[in-house]
Chimera marker file (.cmm) of the C-alpha trace (Angstrom):
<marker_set name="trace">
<marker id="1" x="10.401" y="25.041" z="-0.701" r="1" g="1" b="0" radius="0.5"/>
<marker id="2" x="7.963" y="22.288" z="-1.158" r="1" g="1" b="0" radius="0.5"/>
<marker id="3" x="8.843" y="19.267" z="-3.249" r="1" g="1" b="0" radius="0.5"/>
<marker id="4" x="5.294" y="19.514" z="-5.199" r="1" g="1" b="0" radius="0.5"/>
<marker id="5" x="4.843" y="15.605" z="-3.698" r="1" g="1" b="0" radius="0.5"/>
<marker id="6" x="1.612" y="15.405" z="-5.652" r="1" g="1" b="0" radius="0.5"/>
<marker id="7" x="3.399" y="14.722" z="-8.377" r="1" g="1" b="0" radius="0.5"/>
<marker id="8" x="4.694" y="11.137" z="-7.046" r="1" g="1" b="0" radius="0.5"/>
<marker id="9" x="1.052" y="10.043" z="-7.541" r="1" g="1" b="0" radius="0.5"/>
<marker id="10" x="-0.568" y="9.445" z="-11.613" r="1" g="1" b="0" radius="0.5"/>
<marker id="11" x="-3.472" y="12.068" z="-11.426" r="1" g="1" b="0" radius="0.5"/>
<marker id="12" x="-4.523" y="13.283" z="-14.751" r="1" g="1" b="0" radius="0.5"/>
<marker id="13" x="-7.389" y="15.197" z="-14.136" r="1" g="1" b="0" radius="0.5"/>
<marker id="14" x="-9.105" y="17.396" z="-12.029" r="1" g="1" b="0" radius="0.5"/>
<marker id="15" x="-11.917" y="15.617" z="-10.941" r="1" g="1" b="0" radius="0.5"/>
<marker id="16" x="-12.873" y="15.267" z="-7.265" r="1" g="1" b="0" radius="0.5"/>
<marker id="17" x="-15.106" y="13.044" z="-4.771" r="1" g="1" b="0" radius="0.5"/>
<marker id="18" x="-15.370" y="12.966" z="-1.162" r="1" g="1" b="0" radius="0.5"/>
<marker id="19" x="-17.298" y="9.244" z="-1.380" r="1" g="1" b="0" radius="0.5"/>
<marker id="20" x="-15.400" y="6.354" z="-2.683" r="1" g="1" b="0" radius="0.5"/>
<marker id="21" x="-15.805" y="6.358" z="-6.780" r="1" g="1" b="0" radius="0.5"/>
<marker id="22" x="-18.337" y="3.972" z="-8.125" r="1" g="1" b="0" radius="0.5"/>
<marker id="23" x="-16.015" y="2.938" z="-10.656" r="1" g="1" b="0" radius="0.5"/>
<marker id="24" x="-12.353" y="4.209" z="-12.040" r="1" g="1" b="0" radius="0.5"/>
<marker id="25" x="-12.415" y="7.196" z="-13.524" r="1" g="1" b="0" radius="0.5"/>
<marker id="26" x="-10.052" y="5.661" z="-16.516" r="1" g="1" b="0" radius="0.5"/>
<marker id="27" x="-10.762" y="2.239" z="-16.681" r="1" g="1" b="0" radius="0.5"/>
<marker id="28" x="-14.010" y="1.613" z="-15.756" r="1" g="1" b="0" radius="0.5"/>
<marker id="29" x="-13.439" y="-0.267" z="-12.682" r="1" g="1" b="0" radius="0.5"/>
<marker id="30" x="-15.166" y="-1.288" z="-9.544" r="1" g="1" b="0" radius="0.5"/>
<marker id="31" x="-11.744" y="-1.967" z="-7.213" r="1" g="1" b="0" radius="0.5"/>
<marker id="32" x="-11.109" y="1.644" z="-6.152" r="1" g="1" b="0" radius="0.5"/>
<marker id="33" x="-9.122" y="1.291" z="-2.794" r="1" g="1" b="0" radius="0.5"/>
<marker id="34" x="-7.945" y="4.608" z="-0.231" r="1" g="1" b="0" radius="0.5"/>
<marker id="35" x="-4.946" y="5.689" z="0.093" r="1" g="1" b="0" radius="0.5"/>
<marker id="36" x="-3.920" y="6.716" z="3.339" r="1" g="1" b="0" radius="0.5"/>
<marker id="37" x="-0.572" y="9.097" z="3.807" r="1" g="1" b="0" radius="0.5"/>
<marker id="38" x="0.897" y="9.108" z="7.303" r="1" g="1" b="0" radius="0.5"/>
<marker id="39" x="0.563" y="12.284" z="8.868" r="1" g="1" b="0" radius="0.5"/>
<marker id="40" x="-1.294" y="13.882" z="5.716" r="1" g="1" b="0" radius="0.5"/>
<marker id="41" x="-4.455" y="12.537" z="7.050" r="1" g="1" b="0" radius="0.5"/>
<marker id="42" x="-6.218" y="10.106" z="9.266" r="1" g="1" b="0" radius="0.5"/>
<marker id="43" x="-8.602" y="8.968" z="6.183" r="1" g="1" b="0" radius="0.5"/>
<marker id="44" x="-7.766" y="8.185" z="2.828" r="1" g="1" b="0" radius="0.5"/>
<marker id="45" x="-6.108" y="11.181" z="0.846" r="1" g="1" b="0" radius="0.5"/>
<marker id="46" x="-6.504" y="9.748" z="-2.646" r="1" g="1" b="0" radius="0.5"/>
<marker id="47" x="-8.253" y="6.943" z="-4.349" r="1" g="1" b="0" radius="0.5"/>
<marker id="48" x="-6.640" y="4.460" z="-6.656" r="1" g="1" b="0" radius="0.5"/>
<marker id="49" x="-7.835" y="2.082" z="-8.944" r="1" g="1" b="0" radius="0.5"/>
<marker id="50" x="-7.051" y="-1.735" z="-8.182" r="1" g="1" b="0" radius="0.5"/>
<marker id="51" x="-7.102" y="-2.464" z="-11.454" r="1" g="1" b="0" radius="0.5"/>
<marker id="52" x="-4.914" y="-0.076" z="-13.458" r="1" g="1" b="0" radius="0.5"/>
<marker id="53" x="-3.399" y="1.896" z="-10.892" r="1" g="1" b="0" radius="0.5"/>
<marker id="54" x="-4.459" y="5.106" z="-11.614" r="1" g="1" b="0" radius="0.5"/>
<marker id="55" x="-4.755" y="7.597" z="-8.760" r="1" g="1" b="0" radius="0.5"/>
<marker id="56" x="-8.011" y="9.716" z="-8.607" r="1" g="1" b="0" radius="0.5"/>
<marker id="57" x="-8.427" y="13.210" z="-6.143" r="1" g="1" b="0" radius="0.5"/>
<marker id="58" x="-10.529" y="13.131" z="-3.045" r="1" g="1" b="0" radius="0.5"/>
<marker id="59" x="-10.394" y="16.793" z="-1.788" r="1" g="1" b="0" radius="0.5"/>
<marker id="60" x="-9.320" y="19.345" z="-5.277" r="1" g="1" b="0" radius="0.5"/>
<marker id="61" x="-5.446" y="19.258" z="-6.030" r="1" g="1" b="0" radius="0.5"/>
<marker id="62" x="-4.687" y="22.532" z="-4.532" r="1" g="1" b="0" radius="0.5"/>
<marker id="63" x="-5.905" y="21.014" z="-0.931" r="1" g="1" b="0" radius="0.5"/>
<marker id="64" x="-4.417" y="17.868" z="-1.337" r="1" g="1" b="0" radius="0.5"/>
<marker id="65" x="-1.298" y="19.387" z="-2.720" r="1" g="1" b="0" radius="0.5"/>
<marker id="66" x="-1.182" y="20.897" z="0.771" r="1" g="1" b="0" radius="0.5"/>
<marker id="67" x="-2.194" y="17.668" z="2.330" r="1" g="1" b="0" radius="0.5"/>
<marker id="68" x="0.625" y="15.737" z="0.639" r="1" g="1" b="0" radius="0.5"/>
<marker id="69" x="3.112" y="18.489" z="1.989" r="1" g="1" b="0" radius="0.5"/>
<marker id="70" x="2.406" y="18.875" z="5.163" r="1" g="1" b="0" radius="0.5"/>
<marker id="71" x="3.098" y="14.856" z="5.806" r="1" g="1" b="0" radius="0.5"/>
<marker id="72" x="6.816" y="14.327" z="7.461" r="1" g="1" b="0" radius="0.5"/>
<marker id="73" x="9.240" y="12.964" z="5.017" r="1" g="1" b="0" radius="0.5"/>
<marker id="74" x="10.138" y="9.166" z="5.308" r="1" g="1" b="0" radius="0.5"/>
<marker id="75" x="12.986" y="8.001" z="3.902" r="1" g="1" b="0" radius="0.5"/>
<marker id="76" x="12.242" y="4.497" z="2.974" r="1" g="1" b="0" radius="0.5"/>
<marker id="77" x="13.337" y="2.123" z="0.088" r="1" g="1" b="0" radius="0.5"/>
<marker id="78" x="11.269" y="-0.269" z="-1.532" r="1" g="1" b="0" radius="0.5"/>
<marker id="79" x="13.144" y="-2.689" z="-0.521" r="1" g="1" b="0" radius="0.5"/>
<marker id="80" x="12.833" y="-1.601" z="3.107" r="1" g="1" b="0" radius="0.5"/>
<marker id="81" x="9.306" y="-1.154" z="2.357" r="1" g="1" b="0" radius="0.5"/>
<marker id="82" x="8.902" y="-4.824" z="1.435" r="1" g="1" b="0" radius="0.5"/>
<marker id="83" x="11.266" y="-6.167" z="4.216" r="1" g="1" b="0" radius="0.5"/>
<marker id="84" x="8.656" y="-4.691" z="6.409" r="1" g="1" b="0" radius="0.5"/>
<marker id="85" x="5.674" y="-6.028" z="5.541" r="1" g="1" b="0" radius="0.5"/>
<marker id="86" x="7.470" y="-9.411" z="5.645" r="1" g="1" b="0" radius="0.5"/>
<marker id="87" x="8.149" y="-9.135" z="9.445" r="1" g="1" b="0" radius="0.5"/>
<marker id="88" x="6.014" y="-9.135" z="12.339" r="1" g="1" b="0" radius="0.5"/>
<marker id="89" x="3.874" y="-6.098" z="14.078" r="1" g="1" b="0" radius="0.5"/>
<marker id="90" x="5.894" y="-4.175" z="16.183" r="1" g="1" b="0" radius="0.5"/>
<link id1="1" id2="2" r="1" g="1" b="0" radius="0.2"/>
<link id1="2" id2="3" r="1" g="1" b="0" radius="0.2"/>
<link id1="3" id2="4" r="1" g="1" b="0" radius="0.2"/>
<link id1="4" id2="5" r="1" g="1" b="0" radius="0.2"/>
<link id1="5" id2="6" r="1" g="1" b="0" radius="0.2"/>
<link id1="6" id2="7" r="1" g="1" b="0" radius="0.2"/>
<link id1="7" id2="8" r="1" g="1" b="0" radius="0.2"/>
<link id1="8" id2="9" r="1" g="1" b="0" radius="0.2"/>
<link id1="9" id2="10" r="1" g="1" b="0" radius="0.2"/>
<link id1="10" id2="11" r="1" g="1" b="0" radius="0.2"/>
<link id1="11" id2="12" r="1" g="1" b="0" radius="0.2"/>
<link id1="12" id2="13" r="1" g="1" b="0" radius="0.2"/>
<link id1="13" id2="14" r="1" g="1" b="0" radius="0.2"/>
<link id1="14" id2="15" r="1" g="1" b="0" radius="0.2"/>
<link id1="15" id2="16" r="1" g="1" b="0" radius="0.2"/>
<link id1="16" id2="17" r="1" g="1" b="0" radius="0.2"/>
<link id1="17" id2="18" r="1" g="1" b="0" radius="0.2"/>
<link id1="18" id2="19" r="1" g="1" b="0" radius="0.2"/>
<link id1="19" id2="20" r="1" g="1" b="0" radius="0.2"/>
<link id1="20" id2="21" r="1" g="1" b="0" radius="0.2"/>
<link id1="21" id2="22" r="1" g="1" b="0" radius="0.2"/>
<link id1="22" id2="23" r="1" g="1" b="0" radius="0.2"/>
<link id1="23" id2="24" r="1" g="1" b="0" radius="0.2"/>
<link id1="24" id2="25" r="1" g="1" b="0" radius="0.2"/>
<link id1="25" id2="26" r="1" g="1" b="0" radius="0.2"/>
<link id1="26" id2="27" r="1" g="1" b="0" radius="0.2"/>
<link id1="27" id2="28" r="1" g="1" b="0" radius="0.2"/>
<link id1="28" id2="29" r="1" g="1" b="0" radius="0.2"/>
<link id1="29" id2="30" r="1" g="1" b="0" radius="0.2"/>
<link id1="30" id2="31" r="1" g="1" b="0" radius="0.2"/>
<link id1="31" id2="32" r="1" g="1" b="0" radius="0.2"/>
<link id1="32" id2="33" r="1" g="1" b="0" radius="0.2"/>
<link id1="33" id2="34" r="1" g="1" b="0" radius="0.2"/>
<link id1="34" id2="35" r="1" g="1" b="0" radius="0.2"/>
<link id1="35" id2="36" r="1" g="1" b="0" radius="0.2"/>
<link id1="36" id2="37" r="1" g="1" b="0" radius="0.2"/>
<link id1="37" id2="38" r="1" g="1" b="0" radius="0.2"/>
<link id1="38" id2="39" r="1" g="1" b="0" radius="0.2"/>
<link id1="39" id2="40" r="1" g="1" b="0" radius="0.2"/>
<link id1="40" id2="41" r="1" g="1" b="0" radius="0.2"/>
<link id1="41" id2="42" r="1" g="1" b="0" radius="0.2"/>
<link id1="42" id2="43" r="1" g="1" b="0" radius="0.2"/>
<link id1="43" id2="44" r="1" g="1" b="0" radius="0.2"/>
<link id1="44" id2="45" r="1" g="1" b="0" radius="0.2"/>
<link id1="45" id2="46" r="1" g="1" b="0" radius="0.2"/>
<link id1="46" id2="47" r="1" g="1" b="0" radius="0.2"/>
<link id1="47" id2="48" r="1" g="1" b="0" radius="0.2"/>
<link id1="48" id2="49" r="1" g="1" b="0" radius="0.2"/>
<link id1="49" id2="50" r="1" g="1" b="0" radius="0.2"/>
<link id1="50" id2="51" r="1" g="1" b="0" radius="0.2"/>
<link id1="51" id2="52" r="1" g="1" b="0" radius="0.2"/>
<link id1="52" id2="53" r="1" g="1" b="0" radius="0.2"/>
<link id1="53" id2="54" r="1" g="1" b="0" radius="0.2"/>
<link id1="54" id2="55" r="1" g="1" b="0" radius="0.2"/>
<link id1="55" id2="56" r="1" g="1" b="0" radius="0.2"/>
<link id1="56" id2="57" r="1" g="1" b="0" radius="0.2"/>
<link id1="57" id2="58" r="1" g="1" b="0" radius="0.2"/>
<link id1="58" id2="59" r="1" g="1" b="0" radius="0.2"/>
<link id1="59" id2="60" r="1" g="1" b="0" radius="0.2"/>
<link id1="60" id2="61" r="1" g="1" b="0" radius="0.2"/>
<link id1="61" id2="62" r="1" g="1" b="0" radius="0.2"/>
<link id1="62" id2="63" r="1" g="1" b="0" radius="0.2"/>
<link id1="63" id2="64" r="1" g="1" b="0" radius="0.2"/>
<link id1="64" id2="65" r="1" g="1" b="0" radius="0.2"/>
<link id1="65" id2="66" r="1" g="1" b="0" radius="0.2"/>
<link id1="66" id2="67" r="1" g="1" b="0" radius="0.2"/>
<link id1="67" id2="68" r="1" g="1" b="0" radius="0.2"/>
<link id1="68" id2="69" r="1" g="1" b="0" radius="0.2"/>
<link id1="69" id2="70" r="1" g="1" b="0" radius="0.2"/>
<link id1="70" id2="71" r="1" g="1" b="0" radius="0.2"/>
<link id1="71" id2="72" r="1" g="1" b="0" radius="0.2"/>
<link id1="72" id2="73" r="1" g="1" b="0" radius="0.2"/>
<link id1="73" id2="74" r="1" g="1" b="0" radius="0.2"/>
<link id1="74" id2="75" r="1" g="1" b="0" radius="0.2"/>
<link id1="75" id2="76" r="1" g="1" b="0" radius="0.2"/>
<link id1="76" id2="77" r="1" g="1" b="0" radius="0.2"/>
<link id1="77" id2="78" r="1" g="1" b="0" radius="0.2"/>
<link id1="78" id2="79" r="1" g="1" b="0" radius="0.2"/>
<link id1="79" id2="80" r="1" g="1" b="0" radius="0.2"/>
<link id1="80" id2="81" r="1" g="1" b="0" radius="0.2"/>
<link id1="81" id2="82" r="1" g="1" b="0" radius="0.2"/>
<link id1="82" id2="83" r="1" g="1" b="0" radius="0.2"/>
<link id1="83" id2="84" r="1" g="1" b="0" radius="0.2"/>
<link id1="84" id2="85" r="1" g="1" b="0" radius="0.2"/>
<link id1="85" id2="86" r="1" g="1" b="0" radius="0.2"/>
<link id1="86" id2="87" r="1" g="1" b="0" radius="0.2"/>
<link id1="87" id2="88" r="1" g="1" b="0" radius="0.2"/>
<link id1="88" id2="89" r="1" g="1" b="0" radius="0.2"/>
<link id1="89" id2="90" r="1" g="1" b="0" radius="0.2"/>
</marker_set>
């Protein structure tokens, strides 16, 4: 049964673009970054707002529902998470 993964990221609506967002959806601004998910997708999956955070769709929820669950599972900490990007490239 999938673990509906989607719902670890802040999406509030249903609105979609392929092409990086002009500007945030929510807040109005310009710092919209991708968001990559290992195994998901060798692009970004989901855009999100440098500035507030939000999280806006690339592909329609349904899709990257799927996306999002057919990634393998990493069981990482924050901390761990952190740690790593302290440390050198392997």
């Amino acid at each position: 049964m999938s673990k509906q993964r989607i719902k670890g990221f802040s999406i509030k609506g249903t609105k979609s673009s392929l092409e990086t967002p002009d500007n945030c959806y929510y807040c109005g601004s310009d710092d919209i970054v991708g968001v990559e998910i290992l195994g998901a997708l060798n692009e970004p999956l989901i855009w999100e707002c440098g500035h507030c955070g939000e999280h806006m769709l690339k592909y329609d929820r349904e899709k990257t529902k799927k996306l999002l669950d057919k990634a393998p599972e990493l069981d990482i900490t924050k901390e761990e998470w952190e740690l790593a990007w302290q440390g050198k490239p392997n």
